[in-house]
PDB file with one MODEL, atoms N, CA, C and O in Angstrom:
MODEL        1
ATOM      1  N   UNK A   1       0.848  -1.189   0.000  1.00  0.00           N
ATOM      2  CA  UNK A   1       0.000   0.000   0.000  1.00  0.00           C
ATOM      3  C   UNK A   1       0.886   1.242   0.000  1.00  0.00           C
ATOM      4  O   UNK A   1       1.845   1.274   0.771  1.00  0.00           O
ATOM      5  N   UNK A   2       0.660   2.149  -0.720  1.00  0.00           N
ATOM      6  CA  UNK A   2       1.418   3.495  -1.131  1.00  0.00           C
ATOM      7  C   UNK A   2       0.971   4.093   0.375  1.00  0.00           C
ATOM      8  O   UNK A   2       1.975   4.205   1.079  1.00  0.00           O
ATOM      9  N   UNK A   3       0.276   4.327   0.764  1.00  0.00           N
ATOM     10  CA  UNK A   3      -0.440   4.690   2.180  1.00  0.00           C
ATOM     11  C   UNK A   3       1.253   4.567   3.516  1.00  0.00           C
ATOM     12  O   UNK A   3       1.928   5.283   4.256  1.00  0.00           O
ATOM     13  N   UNK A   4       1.163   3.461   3.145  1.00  0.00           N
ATOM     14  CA  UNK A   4       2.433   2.386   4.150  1.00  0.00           C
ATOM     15  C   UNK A   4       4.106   2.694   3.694  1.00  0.00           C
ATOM     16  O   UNK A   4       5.040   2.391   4.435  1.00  0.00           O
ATOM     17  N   UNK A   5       4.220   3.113   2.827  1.00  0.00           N
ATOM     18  CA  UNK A   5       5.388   3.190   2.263  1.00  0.00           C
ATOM     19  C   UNK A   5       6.013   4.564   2.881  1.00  0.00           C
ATOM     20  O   UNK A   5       7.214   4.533   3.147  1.00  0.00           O
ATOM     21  N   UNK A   6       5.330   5.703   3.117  1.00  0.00           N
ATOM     22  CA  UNK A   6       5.884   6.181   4.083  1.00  0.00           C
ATOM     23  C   UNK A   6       6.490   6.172   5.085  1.00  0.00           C
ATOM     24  O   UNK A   6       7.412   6.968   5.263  1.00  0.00           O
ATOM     25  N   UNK A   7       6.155   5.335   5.931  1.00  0.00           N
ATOM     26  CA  UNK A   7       6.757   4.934   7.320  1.00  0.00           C
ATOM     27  C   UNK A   7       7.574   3.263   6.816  1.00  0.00           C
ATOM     28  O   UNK A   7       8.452   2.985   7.633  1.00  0.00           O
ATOM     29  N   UNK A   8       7.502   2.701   6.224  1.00  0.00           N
ATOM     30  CA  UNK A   8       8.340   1.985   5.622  1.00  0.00           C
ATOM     31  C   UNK A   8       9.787   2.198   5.412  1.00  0.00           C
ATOM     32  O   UNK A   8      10.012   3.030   4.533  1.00  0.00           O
ATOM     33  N   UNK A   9      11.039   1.581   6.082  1.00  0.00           N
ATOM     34  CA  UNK A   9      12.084   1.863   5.653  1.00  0.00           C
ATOM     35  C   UNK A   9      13.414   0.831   6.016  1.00  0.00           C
ATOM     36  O   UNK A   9      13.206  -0.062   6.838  1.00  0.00           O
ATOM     37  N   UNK A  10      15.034   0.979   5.286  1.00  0.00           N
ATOM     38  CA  UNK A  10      15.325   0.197   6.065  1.00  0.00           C
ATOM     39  C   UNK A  10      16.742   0.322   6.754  1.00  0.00           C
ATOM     40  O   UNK A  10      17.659   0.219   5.940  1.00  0.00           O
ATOM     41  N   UNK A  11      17.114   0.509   7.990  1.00  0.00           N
ATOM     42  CA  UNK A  11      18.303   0.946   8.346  1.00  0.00           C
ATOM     43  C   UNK A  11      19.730   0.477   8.434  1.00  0.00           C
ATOM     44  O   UNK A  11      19.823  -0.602   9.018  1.00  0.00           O
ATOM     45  N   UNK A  12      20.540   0.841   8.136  1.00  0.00           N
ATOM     46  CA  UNK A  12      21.639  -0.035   7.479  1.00  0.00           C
ATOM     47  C   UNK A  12      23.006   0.844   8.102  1.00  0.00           C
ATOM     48  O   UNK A  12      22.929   2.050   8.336  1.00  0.00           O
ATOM     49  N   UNK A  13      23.912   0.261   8.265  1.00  0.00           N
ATOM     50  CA  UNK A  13      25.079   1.176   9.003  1.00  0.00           C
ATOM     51  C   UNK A  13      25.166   2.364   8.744  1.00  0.00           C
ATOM     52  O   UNK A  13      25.232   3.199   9.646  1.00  0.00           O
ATOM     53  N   UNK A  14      25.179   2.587   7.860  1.00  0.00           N
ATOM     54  CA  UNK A  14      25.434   3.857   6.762  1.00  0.00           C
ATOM     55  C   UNK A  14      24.733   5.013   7.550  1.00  0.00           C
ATOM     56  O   UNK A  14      25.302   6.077   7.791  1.00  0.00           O
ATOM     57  N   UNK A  15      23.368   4.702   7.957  1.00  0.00           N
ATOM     58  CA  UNK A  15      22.252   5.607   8.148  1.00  0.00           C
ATOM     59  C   UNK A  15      22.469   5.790   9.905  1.00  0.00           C
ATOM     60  O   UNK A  15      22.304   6.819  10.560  1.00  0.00           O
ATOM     61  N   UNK A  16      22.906   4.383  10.409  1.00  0.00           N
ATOM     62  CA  UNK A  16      23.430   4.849  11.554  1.00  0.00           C
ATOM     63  C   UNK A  16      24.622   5.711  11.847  1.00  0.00           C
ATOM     64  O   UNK A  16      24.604   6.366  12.890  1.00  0.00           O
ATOM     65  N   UNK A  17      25.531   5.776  11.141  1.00  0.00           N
ATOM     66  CA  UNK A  17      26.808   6.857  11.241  1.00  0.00           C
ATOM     67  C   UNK A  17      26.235   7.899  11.385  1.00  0.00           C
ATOM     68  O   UNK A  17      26.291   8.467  12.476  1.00  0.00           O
ATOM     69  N   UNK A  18      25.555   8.412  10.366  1.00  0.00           N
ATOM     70  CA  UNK A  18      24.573   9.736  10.084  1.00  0.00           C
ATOM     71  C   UNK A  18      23.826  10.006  10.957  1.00  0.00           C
ATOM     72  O   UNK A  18      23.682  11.220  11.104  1.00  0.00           O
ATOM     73  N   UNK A  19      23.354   9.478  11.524  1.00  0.00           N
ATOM     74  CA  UNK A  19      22.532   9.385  12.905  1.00  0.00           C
ATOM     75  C   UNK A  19      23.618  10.152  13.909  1.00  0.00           C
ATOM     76  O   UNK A  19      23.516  11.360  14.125  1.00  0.00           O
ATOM     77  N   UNK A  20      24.447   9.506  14.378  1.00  0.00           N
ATOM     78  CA  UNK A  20      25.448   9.260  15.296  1.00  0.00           C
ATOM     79  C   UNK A  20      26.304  10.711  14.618  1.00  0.00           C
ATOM     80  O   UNK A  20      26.712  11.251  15.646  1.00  0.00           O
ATOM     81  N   UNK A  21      26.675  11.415  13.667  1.00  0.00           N
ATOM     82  CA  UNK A  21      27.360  12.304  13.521  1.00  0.00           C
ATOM     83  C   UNK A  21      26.246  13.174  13.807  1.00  0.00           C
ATOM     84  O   UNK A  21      26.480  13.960  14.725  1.00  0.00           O
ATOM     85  N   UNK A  22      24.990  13.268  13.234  1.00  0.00           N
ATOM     86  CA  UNK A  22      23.512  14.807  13.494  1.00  0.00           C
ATOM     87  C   UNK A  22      23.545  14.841  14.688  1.00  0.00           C
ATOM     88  O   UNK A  22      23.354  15.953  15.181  1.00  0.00           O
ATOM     89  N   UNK A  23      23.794  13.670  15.640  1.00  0.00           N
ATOM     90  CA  UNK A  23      23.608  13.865  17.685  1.00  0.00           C
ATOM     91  C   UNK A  23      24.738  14.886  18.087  1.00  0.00           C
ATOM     92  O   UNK A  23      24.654  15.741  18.968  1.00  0.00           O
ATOM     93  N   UNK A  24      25.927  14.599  17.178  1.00  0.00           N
ATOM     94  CA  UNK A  24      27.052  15.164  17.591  1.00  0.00           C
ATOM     95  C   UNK A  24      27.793  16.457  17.507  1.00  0.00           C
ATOM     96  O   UNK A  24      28.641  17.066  18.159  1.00  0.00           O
ATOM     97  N   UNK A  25      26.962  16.632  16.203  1.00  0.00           N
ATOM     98  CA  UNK A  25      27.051  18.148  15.585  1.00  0.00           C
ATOM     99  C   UNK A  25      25.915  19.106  16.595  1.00  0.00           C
ATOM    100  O   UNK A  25      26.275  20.090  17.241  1.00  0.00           O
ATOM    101  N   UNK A  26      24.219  18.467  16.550  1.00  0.00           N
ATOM    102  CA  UNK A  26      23.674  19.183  17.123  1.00  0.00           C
ATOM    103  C   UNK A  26      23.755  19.559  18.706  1.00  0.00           C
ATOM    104  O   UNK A  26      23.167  20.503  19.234  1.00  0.00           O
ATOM    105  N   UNK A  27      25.085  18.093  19.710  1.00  0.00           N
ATOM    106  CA  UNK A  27      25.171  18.430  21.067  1.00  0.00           C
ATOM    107  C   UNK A  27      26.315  19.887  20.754  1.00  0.00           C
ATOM    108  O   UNK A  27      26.298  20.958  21.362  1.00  0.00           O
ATOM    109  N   UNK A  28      27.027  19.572  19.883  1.00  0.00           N
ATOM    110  CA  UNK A  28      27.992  20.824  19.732  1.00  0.00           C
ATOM    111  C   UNK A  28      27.329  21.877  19.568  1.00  0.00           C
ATOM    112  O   UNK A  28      27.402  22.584  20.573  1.00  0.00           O
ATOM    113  N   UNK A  29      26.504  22.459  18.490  1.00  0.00           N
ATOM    114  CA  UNK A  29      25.882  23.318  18.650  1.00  0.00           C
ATOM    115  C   UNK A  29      24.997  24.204  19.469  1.00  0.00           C
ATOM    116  O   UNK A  29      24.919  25.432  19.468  1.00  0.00           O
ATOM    117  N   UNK A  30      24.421  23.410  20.090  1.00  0.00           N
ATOM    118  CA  UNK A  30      23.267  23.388  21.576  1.00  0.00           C
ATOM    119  C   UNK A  30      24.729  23.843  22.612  1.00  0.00           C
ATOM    120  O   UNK A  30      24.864  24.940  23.155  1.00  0.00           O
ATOM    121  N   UNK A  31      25.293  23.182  22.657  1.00  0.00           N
ATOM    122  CA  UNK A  31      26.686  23.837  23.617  1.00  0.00           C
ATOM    123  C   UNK A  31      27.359  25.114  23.578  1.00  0.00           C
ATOM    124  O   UNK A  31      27.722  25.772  24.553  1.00  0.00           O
ATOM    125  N   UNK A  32      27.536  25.503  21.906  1.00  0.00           N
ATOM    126  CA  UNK A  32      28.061  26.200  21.855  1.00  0.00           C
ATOM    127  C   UNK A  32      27.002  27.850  21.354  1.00  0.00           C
ATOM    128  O   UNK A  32      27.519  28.852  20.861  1.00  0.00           O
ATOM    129  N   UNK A  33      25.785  27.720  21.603  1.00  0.00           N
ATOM    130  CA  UNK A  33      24.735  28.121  21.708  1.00  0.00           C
ATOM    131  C   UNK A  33      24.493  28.844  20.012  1.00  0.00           C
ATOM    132  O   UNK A  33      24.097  29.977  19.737  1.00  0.00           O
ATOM    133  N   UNK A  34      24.930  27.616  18.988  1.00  0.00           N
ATOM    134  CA  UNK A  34      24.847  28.162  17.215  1.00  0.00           C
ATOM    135  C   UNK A  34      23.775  27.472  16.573  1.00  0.00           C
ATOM    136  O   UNK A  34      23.537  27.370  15.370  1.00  0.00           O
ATOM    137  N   UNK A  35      22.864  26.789  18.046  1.00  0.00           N
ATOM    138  CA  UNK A  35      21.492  25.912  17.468  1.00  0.00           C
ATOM    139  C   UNK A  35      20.463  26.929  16.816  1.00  0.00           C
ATOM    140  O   UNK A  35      20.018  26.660  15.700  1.00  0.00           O
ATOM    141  N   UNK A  36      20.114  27.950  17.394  1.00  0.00           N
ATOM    142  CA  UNK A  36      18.939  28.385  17.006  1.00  0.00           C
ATOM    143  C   UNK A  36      19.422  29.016  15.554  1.00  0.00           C
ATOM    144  O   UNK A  36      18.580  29.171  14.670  1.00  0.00           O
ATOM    145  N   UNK A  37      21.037  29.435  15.302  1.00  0.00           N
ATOM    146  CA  UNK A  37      20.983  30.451  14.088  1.00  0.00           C
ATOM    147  C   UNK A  37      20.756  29.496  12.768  1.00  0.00           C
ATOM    148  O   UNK A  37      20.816  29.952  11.626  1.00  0.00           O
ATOM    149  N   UNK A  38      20.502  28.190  13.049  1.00  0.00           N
ATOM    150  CA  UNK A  38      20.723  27.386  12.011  1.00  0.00           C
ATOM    151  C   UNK A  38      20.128  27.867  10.851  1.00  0.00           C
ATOM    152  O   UNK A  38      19.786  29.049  10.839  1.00  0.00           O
ATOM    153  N   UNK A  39      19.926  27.115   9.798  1.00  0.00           N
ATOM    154  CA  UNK A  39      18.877  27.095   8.804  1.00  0.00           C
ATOM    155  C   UNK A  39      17.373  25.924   9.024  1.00  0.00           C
ATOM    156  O   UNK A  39      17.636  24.853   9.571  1.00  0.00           O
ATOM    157  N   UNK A  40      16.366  26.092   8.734  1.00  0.00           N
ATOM    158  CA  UNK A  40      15.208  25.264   9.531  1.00  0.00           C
ATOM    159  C   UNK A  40      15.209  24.692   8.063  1.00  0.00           C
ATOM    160  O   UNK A  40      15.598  25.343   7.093  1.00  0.00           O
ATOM    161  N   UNK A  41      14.724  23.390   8.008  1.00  0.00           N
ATOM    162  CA  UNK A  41      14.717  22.534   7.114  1.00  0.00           C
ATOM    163  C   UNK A  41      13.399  21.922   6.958  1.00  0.00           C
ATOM    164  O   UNK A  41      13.079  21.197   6.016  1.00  0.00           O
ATOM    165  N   UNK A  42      12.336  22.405   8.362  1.00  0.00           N
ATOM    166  CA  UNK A  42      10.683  21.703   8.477  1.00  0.00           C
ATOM    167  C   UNK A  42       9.871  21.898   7.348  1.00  0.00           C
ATOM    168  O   UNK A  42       9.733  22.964   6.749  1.00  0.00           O
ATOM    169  N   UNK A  43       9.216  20.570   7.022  1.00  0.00           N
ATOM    170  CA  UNK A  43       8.624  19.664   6.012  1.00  0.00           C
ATOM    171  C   UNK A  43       7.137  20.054   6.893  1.00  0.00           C
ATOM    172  O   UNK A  43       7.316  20.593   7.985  1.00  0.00           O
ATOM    173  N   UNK A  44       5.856  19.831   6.507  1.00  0.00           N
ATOM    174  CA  UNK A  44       4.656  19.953   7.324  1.00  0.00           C
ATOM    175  C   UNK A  44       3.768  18.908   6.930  1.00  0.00           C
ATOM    176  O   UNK A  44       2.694  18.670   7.483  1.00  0.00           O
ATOM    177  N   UNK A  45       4.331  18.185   5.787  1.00  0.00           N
ATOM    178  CA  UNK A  45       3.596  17.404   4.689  1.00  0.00           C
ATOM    179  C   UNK A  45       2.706  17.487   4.854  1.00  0.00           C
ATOM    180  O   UNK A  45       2.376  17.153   5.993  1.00  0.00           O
ATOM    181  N   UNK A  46       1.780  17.892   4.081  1.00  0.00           N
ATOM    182  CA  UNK A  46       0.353  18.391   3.817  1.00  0.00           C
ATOM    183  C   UNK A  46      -0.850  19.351   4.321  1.00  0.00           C
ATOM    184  O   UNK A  46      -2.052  19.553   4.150  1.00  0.00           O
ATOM    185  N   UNK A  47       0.571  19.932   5.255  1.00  0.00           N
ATOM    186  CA  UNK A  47      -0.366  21.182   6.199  1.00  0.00           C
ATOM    187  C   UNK A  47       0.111  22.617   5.888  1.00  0.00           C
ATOM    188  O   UNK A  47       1.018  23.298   6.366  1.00  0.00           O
ATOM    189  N   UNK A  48      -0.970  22.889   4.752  1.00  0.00           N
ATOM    190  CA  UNK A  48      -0.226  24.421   4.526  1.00  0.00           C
ATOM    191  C   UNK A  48      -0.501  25.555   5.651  1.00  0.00           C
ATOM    192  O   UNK A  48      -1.428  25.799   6.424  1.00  0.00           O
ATOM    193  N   UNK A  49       0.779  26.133   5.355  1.00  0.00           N
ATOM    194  CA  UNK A  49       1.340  27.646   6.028  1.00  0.00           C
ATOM    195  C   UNK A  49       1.625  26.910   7.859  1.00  0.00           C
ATOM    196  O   UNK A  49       1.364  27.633   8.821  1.00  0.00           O
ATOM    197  N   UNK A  50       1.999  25.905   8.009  1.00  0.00           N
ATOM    198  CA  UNK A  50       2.396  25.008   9.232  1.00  0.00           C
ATOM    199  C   UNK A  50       3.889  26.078   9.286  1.00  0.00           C
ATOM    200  O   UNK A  50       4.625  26.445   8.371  1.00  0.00           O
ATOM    201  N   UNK A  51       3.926  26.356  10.756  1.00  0.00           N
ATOM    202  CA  UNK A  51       5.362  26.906  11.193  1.00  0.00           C
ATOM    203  C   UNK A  51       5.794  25.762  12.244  1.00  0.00           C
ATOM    204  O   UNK A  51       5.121  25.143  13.069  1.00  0.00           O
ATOM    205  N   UNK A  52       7.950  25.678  11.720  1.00  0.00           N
ATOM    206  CA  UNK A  52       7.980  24.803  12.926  1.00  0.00           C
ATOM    207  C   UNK A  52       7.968  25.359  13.906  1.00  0.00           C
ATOM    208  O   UNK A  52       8.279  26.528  14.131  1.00  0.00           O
ATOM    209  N   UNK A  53       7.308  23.926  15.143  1.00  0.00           N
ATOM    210  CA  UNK A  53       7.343  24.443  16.605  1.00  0.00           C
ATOM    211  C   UNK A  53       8.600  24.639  17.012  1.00  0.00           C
ATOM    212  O   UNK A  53       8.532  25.243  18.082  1.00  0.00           O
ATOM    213  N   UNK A  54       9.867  24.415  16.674  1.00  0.00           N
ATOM    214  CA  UNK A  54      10.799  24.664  17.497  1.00  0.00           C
ATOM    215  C   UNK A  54      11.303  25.957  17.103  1.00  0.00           C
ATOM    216  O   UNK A  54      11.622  26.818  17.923  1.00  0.00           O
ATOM    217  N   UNK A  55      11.386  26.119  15.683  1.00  0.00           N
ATOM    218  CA  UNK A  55      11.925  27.054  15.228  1.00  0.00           C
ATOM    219  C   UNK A  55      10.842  28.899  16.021  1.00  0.00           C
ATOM    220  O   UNK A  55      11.245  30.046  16.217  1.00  0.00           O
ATOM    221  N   UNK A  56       9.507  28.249  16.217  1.00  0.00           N
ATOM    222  CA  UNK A  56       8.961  29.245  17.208  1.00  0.00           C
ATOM    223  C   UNK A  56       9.132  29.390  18.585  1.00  0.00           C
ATOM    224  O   UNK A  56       8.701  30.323  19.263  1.00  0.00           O
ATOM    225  N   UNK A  57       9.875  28.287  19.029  1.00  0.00           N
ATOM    226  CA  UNK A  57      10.134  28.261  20.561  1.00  0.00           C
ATOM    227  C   UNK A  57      11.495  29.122  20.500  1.00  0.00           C
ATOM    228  O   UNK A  57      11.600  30.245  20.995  1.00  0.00           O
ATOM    229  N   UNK A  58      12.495  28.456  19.841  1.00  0.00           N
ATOM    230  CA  UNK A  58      13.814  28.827  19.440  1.00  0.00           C
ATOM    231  C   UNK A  58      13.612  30.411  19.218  1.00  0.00           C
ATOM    232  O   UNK A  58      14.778  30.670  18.918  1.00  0.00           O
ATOM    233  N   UNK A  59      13.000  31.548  19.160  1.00  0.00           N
ATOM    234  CA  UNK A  59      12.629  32.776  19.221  1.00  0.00           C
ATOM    235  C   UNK A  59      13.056  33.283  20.197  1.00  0.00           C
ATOM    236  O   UNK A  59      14.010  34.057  20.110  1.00  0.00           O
ATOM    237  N   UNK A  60      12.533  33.021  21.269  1.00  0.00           N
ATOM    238  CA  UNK A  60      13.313  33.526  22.560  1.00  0.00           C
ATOM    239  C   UNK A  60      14.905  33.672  22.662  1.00  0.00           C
ATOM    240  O   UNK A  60      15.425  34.716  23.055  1.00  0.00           O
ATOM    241  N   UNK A  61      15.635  32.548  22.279  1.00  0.00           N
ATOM    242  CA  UNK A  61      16.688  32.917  22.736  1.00  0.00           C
ATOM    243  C   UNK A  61      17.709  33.958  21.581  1.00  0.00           C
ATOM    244  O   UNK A  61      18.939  33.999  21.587  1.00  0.00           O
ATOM    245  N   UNK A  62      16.999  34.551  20.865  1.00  0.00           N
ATOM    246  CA  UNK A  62      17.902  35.735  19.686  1.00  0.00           C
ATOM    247  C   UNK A  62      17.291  36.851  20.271  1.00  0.00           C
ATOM    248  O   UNK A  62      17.542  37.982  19.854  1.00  0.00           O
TER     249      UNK A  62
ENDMDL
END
């Protein structure tokens, strides 16, 4: 079912490195307080004019 194929997937070392380097970059960042200037990358899939929640929480601290 096309429905299912969304959440369908399959994880393989590769995807764990990547995993394991985004924890590491983003504890650095969060540390070094360069989280919020990021660039926001939020997807809403199928909910137009959706803002991300973090990127609205993340407001406060600029």
């Amino acid at each position: 079912d096309d429905k299912e194929y969304f959440y369908t997937t399959f994880i393989d070392k590769e995807k764990i490195k990547l995993l394991i380097k985004d924890i590491k970059d983003y504890d650095e960042l969060v540390k070094e307080g360069k989280w919020v200037d990021r660039q926001c990358n939020f997807k809403s899939y199928g909910k137009q004019n959706a803002e991300c929640e973090y990127c609205k929480m993340a407001e406060i601290y600029k």
